[in-house]
C-alpha positions as CSV (number, residue, x, y, z in Angstrom):
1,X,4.8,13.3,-21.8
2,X,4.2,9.5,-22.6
3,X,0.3,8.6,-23.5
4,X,-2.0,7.3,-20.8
5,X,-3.0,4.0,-20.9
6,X,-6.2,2.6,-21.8
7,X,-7.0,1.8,-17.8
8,X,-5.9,5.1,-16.7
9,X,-8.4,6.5,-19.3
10,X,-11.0,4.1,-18.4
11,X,-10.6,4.8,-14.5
12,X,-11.3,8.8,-15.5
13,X,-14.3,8.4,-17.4
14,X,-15.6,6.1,-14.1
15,X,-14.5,8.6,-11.7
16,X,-17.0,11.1,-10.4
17,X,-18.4,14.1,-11.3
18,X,-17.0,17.0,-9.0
19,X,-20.2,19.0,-9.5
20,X,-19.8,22.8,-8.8
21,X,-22.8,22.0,-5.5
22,X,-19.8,20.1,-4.0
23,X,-17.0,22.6,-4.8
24,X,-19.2,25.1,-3.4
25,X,-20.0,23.5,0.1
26,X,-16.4,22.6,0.5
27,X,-15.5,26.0,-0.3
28,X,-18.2,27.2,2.3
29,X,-16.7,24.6,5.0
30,X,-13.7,25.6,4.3
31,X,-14.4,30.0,4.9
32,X,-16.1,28.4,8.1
33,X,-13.5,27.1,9.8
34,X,-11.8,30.5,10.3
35,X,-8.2,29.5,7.9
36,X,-6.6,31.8,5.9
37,X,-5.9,30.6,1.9
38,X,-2.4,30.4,1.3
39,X,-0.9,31.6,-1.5
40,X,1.5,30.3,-4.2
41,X,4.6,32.3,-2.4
42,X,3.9,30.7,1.0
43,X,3.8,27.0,-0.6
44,X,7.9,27.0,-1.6
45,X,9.2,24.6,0.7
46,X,12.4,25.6,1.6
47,X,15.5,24.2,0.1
48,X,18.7,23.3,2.7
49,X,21.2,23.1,0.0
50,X,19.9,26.0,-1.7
51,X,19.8,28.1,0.8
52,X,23.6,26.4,2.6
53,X,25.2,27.7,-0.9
54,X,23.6,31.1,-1.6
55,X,24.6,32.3,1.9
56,X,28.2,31.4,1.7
57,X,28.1,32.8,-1.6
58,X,26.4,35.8,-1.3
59,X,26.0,36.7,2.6
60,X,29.5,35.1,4.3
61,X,31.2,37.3,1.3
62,X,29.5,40.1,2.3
63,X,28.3,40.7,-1.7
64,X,24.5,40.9,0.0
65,X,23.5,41.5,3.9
66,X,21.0,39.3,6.1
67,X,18.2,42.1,4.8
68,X,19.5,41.8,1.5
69,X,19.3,38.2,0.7
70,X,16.0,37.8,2.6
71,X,14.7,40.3,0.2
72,X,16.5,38.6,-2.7
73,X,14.1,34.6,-1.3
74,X,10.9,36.7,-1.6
75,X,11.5,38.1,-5.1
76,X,12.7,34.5,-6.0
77,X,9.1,32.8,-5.0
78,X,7.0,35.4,-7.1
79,X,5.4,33.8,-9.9
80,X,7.7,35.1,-13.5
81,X,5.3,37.8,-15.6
82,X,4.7,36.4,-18.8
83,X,7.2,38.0,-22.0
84,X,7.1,38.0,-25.2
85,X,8.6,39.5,-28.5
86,X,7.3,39.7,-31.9
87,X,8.7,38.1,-34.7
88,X,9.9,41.1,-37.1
89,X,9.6,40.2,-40.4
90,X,5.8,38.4,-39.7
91,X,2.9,40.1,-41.4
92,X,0.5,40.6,-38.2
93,X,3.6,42.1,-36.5
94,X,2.5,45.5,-36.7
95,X,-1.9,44.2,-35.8
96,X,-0.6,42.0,-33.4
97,X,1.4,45.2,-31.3
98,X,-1.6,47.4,-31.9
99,X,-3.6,44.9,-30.0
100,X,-1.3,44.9,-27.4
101,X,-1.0,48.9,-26.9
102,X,-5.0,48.3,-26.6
103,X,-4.6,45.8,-24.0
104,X,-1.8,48.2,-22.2
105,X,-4.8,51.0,-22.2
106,X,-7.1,48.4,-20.6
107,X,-4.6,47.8,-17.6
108,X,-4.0,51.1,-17.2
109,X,-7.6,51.3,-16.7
110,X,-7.9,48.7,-14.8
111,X,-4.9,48.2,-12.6
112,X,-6.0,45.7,-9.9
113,X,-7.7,42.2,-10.4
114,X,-10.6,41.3,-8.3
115,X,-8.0,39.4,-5.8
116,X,-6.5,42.8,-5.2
117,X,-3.0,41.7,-7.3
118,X,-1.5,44.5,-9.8
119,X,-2.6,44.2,-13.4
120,X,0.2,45.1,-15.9
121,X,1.1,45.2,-19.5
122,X,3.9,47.3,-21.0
123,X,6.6,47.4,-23.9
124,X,9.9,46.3,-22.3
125,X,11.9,49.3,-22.2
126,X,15.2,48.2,-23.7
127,X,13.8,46.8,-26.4
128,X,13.3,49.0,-29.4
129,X,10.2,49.5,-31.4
130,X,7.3,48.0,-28.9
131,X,8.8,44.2,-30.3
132,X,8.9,43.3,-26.9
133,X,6.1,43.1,-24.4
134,X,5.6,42.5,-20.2
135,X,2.2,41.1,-19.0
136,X,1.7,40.8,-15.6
137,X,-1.9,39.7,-15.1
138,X,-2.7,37.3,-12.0
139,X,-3.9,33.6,-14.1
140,X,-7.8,33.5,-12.9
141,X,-8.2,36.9,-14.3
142,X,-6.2,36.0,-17.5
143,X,-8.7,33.6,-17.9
144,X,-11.9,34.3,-17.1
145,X,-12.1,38.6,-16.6
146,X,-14.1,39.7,-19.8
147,X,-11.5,42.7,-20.1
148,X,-8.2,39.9,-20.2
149,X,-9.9,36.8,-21.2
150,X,-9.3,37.9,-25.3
151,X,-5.5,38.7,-24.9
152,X,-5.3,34.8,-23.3
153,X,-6.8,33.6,-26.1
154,X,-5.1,35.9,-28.5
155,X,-1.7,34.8,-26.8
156,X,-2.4,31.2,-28.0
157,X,-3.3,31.5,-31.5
158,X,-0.6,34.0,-32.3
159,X,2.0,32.1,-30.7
160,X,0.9,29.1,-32.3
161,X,1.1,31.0,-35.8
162,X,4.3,32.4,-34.9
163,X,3.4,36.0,-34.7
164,X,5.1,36.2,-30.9
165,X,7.4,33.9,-29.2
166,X,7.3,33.5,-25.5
167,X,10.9,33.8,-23.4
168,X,11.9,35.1,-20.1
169,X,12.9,38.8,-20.1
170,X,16.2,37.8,-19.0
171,X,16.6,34.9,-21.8
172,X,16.2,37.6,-24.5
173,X,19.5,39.8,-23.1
174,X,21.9,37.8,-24.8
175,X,20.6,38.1,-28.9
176,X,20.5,41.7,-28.4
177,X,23.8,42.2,-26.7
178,X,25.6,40.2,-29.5
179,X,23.7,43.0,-31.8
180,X,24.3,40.0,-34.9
181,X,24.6,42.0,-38.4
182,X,24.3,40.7,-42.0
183,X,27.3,38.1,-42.5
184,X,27.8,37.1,-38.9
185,X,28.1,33.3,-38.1
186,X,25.9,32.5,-34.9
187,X,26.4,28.8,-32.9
188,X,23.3,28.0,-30.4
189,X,25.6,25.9,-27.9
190,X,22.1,25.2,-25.9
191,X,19.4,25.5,-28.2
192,X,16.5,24.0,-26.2
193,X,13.8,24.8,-27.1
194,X,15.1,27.2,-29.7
195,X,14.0,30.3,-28.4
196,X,17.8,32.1,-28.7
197,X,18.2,30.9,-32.3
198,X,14.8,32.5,-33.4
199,X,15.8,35.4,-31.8
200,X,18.6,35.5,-34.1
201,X,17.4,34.3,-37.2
202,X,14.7,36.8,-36.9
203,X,17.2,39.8,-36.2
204,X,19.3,38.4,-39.1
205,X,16.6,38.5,-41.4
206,X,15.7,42.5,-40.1
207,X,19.1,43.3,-40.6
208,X,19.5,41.5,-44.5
209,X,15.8,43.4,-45.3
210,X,17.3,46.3,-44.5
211,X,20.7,45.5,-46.6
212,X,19.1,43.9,-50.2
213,X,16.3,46.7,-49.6
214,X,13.6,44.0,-51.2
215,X,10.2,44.9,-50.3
216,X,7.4,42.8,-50.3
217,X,9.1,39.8,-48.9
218,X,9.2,38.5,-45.3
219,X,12.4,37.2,-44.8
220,X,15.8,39.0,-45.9
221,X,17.6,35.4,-44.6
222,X,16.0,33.5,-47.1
223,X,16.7,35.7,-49.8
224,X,20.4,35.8,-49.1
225,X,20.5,32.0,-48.8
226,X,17.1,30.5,-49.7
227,X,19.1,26.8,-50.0
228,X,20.7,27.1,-46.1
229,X,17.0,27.8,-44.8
230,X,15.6,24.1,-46.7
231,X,18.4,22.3,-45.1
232,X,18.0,23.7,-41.6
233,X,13.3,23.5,-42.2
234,X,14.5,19.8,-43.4
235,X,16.3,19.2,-40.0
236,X,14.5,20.7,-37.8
237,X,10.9,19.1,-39.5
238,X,10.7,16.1,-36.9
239,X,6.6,16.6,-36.6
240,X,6.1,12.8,-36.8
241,X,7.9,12.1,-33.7
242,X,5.8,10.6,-30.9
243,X,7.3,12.3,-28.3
244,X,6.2,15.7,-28.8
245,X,4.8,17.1,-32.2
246,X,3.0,20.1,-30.7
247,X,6.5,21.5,-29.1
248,X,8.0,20.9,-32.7
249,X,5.8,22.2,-34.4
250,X,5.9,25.6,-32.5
251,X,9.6,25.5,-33.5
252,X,8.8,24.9,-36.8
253,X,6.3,28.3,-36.3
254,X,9.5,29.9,-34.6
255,X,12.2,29.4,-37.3
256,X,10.4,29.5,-40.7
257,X,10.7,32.8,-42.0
258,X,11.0,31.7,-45.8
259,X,7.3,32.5,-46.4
């Protein structure tokens, strides 16, 4: 994202003030008139193309029926759950799950937001050990319920210290069906924005733990090769670039396991 100019800036600071007396008689206006909120899933506009190639794929194959691929559009407009897993050889691994099991006991306990949504938060199943979590919480209540408000913040600053990395359930399949093991070789072909190959520099460095049987340190990876790990910090150390130091420096967080 390029930096706003100084007459963008300047027309903010001379815009308006919404105060929260105008939100609210808009708000009022708006229960008055008798219309129903939409919601997220009823904004998707609908795609032609998208739709044209799904149903000659899917429907005119007969892989899915009419009911079938209907069903398959309304999963595809719900919001994604957030997922994370916990980087391994960190040392708030083990405080930063027993959080989390608290937070599970909270949703269990309370299982609906105000807005009537489904509160959850669980380990994913397939993925051993509780180093891999599901939170489904709707975002208002993520934000500003007393119960879930702490686990938003806590989801920052952790994933900023790289105690959890955030991915897509489905993103995380492919390190753990490769099921990499002390002297494998592993080539990222589209590692973007790295979240793969910390996957597997993390299980590498489980797996090399396990192998020297050193205690006390926090990466196995840099023991084997403490030299290889430099070159790759020295590469991927591009903080001073304009364009985006904050998502670099998260990678930094991801792939540094030397300490």
């Amino acid at each position: 994202m390029g930096r706003l100019s100084k007459n963008t800036l300047k027309r903010a600071k001379q815009a308006p003030a919404d105060d929260k007396e105008q939100r609210e008689e808009r708000k009022k206006a708006y229960m008055a008139s008798g219309k129903q909120p939409v919601s997220k899933n009823d904004r998707a506009k609908p795609n032609e193309c998208f739709d044209t190639f799904y149903r000659a794929n899917l429907i005119d194959t007969k892989v899915l029926t009419e009911d079938e691929y209907k069903q398959m559009i309304e999963a595809l407009k719900k919001p994604l759950p957030t997922t994370l897993w916990i980087t391994p050889t960190h040392g708030e691994s083990e405080q930063v799950k027993q959080k989390l099991r608290e937070y599970c006991l909270k949703a269990q306990a309370n299982p609906t937001a105000e807005n009537g949504e489904p509160v959850q938060i669980s380990p994913i199943p397939w993925v051993d050990n509780e180093m891999a979590w599901f939170i489904d919480i709707p975002r208002a209540t993520l934000r500003k319920d007393p119960v879930f408000s702490p686990l938003h913040k806590d989801l920052i600053y952790y994933t900023n210290k790289g105690v959890i990395n955030r991915q897509e359930e489905c993103s995380m399949i492919p390190a753990h069906a490769l099921q990499v093991s002390s002297g494998n070789r592993c080539l990222d072909m589209c590692a973007a924005p790295g979240s793969k190959t910390a996957q597997l520099l993390s299980m590498l460095s489980v797996e090399n733990l396990t192998h020297f049987n050193r205690v006390g340190k926090s990466s196995g990876f840099d023991e084997a090769e403490p030299g290889r790990m430099k070159i790759f910090r020295g590469r991927t150390d591009y903080s001073n670039d304009e364009a985006e130091p904050g998502r670099m420096k998260i990678f930094r967080g991801r792939t540094d396991y030397s300490n």
